[in-house]
C-alpha positions as CSV (number, residue, x, y, z in Angstrom):
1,X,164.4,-61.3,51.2
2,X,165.6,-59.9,48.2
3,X,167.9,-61.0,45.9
4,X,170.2,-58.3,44.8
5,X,170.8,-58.3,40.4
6,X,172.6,-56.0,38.8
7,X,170.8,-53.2,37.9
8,X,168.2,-52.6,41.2
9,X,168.3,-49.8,42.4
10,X,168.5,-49.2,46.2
11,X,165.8,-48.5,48.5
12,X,164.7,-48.1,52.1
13,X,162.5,-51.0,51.5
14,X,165.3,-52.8,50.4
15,X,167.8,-52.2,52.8
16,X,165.3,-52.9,55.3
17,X,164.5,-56.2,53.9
18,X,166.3,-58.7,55.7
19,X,163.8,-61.3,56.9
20,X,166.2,-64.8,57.9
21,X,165.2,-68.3,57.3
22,X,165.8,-71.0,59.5
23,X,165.7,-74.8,60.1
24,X,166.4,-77.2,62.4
25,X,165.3,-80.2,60.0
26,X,167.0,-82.1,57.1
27,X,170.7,-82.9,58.6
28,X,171.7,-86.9,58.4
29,X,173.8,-88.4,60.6
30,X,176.6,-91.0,59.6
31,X,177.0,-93.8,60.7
32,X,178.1,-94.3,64.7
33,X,176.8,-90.9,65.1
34,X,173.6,-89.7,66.4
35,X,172.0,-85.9,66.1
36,X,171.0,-84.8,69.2
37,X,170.1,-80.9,68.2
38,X,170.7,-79.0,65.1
39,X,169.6,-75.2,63.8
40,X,170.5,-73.6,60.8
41,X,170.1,-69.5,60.3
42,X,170.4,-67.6,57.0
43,X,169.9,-63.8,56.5
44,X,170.8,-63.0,53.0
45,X,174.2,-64.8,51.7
46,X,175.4,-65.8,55.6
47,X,174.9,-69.1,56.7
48,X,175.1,-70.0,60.6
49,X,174.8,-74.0,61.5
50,X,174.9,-75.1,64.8
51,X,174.9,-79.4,65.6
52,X,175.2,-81.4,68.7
53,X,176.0,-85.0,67.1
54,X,177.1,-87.8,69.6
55,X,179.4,-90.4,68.9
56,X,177.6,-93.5,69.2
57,X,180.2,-95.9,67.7
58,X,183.8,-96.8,68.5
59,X,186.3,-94.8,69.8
60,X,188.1,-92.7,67.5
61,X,192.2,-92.9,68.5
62,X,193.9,-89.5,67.8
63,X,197.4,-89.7,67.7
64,X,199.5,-86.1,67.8
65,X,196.7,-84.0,66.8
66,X,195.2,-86.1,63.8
67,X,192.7,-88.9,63.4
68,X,191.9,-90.9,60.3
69,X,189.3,-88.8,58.2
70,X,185.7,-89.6,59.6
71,X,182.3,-88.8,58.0
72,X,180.0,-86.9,60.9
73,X,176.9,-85.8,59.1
74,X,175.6,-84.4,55.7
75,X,173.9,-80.8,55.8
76,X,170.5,-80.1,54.5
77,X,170.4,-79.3,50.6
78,X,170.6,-75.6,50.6
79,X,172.2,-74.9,53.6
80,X,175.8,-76.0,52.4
81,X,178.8,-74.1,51.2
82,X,178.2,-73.1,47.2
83,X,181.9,-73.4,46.6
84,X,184.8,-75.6,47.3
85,X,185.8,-77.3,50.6
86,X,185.3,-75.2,53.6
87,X,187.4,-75.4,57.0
88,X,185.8,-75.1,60.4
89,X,186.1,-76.3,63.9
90,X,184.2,-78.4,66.6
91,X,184.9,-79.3,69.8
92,X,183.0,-81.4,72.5
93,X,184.1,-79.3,75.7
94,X,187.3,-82.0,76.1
95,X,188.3,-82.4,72.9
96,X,188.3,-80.0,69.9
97,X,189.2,-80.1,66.3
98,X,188.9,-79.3,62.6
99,X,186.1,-80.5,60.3
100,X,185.4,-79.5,56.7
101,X,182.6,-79.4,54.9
102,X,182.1,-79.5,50.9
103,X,179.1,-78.3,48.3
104,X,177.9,-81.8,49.2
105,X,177.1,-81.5,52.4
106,X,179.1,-83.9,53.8
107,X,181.3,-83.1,57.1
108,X,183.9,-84.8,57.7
109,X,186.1,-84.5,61.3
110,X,189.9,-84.1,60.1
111,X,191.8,-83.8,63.9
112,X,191.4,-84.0,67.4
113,X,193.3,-82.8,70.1
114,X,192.5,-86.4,71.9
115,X,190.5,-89.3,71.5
116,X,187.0,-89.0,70.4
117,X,185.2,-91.6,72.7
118,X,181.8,-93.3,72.3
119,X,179.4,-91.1,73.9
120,X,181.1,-87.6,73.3
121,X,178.9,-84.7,72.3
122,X,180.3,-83.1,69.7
123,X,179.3,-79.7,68.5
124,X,179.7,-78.3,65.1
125,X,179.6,-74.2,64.4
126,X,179.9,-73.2,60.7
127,X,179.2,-69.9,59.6
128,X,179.7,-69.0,55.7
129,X,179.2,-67.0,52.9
130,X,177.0,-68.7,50.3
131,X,177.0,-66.9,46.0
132,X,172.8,-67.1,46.1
């Protein structure tokens, strides 16, 4: 893929040039959590992730709309957000919510709109713009 620098001039080969990478390897669980699928896509600075990670602990107790911050995962090392905390949402087809994810990887589930219980299959979509 090329990497765009000041100063390159544009060409048909260029433009043409947009070969993506993917994974579906390298994501860790936290713990009470399990991965159950995961795929990450990339064509030039956009990042698409998609996880199905199952709750294999307690339940979590949402009250109003928010739960107590919960690690769910850490994302593969260059397939992460290269600036700053990022927002996104999940849902499990009962529930749904907001996670966020920072430069580290980590995602952490922020709110629910109900209890998260042991065995819900929660899926994760994040699609950003990464600097390189």
């Amino acid at each position: 893929m090329t990497a765009w620098k000041a100063g390159m001039l544009i060409t048909a080969a260029r433009l043409a040039d947009d070969t993506p990478t993917t994974t579906t390897s390298g994501i860790v669980a936290a713990t009470g959590f399990t991965v159950t699928t995961f795929s990450g896509y990339r064509v030039g600075n956009v990042v698409e992730l998609n996880a199905n990670i199952q709750r294999t602990g307690a339940d979590i107790p949402a009250t109003t709309g928010n739960i107590n911050d919960v690690q769910i995962c850490t994302m593969p090392l260059g397939w992460r957000p290269s600036v700053g905390t990022t927002d996104f949402f999940w849902d499990s087809g009962f529930e749904s919510g907001g996670f966020v994810m920072g430069t580290d990887g980590i995602c952490t589930l922020r709110t629910a709109t109900d209890n998260i219980n042991t065995n819900a299959n929660i899926r994760l979509h994040a699609v950003f713009i990464v600097d390189s």
